[in-house]
C-alpha positions in Angstrom: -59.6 -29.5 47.3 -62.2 -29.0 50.3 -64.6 -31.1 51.6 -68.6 -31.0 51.1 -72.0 -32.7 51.9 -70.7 -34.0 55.5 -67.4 -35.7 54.2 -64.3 -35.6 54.4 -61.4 -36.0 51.8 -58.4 -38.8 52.6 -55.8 -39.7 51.0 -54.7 -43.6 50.9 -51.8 -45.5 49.7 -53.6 -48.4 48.0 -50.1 -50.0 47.4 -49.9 -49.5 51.3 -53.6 -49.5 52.4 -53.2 -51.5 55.6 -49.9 -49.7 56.8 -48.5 -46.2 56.9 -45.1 -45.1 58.3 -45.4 -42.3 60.8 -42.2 -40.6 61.0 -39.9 -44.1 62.4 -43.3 -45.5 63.6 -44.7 -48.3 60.9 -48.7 -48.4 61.8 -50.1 -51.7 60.3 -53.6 -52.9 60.4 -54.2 -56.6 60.5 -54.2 -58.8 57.1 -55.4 -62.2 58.8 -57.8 -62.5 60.9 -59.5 -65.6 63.7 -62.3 -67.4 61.7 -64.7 -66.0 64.0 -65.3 -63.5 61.7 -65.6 -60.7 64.2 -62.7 -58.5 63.2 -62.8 -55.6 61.2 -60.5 -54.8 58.2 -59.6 -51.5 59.0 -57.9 -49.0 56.6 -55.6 -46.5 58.0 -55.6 -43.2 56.0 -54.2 -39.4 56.4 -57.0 -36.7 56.7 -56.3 -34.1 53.8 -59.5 -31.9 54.1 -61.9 -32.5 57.5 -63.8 -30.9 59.4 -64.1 -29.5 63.1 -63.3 -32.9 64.4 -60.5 -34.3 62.0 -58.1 -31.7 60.8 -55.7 -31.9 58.2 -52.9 -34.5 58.4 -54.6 -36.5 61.2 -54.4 -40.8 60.7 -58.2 -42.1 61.0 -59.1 -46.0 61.3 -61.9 -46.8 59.0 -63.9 -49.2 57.1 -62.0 -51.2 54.0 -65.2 -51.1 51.8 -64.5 -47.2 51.1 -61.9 -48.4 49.3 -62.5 -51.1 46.7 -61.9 -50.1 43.2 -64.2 -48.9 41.7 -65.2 -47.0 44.8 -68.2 -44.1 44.4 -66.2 -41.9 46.9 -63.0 -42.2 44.9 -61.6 -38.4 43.3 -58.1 -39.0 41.9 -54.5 -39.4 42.9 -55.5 -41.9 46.1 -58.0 -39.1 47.0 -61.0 -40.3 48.8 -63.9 -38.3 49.5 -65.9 -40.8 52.5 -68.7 -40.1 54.3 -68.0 -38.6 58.3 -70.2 -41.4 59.5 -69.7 -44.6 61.8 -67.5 -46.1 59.2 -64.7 -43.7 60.1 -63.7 -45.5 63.7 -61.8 -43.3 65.2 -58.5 -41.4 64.9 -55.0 -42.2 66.2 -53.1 -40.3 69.0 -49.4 -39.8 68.3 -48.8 -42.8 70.9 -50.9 -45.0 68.6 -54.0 -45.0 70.9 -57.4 -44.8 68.8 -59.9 -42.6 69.9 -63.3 -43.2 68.8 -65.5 -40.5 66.9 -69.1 -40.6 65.1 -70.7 -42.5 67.6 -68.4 -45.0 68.3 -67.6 -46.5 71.2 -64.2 -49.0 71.9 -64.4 -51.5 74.8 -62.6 -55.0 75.0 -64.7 -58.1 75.5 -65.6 -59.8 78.5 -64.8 -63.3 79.0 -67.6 -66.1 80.3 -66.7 -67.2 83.4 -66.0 -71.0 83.5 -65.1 -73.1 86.2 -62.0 -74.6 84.6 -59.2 -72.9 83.4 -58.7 -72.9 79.6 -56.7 -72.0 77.0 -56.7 -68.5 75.3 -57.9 -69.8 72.3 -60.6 -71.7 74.0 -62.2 -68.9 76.6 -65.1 -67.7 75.2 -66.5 -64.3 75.6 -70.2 -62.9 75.1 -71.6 -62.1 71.9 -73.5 -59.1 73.5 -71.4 -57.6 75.9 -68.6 -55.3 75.9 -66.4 -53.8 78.9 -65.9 -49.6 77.8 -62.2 -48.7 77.4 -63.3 -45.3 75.4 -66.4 -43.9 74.8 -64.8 -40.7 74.0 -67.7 -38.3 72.4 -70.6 -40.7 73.8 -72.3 -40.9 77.2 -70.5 -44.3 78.2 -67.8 -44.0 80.4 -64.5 -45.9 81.1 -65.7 -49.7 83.4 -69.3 -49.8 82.1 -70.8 -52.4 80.4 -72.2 -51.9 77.2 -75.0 -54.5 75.9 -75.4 -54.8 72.1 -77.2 -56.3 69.0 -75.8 -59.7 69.2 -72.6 -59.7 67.5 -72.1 -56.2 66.7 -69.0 -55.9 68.2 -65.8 -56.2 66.2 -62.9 -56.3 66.9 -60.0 -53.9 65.3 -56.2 -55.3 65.1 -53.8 -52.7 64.4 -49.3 -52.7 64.9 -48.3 -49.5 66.3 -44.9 -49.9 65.9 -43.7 -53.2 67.6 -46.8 -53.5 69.7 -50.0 -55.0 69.2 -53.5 -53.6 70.3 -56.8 -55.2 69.5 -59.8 -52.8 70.6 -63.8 -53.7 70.3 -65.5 -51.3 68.5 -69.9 -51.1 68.9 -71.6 -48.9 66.9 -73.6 -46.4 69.2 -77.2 -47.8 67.5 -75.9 -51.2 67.7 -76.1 -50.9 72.0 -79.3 -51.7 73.7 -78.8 -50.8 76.7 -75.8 -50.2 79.8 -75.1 -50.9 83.4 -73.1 -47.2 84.3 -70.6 -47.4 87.5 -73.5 -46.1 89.5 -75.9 -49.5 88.8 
């Protein structure tokens, strides 16, 4: 089965949507999430036919709403044909790190300063504002600071393996503007 019109076909477990086992590794995305409202539910699914950037058998982190039944993109047999859009996040390294495509960029958030210390789950951080960990693809680099639509970034919770990693995602047209390493 091959590809057209600028998509790609993926294959997804819906029994499994949120996790995949990768050889002895179990990848999970994250099922709750804060009331903030600011995390994404990703989907991790298994590139059957791509394109120059995704190749066969690669894992990509996307967007859930691909996947609702009855999805327009669905083909048969937990075939998916998505769009190669923003919607598809990024793709996963084979050490579980996500590296962003189609305009993405991944940061983490940065914290308001406040004269007393707090607890984590009372720091807040800016709604507009995001520190670049990868901006793989993009002209933002590593330790710049990315300023957004406020609240476009999300936040995407994934297990790789035992271990944790949250990563802010912004949408290329969601940023309005940056402060680069020069500035």
């Amino acid at each position: 089965m091959q590809s057209v019109n600028n998509r790609i076909i993926v294959r997804v477990n819906m029994s499994q949507k949120n996790e995949m086992l990768i050889g002895d590794v179990l990848v999970k995305a994250a099922l709750i999430y804060n009331t903030n409202y600011r995390e994404k539910s990703p989907v991790i699914a298994q590139v059957v036919s791509g394109n120059d950037k995704l190749k066969e058998g690669m894992l990509i982190c996307c967007h859930h709403n691909h996947f609702y039944e009855p999805s327009p993109y669905f083909l048969e047999d937990n075939l998916y044909s998505i769009p190669y859009n923003k919607t598809i996040f990024g793709y996963f390294t084979n050490d579980g790190e996500l590296i962003p495509i189609c305009d993405n960029v991944l940061g983490s958030r940065i914290k308001v300063p406040s004269n007393i210390p707090l607890p984590p789950e009372l720091v807040e951080t800016y709604k507009n504002k995001v520190l670049v960990t990868n901006g793989h693809g993009t002209k933002y680099k590593k330790g710049e600071t990315i300023f957004t639509r406020p609240s476009a970034p999300y936040d995407i919770v994934y297990n790789w393996g035992n271990k944790e990693h949250i990563v802010t995602k912004v949408s290329g047209d969601m940023i309005v503007g940056y402060k680069s390493l020069k500035d």
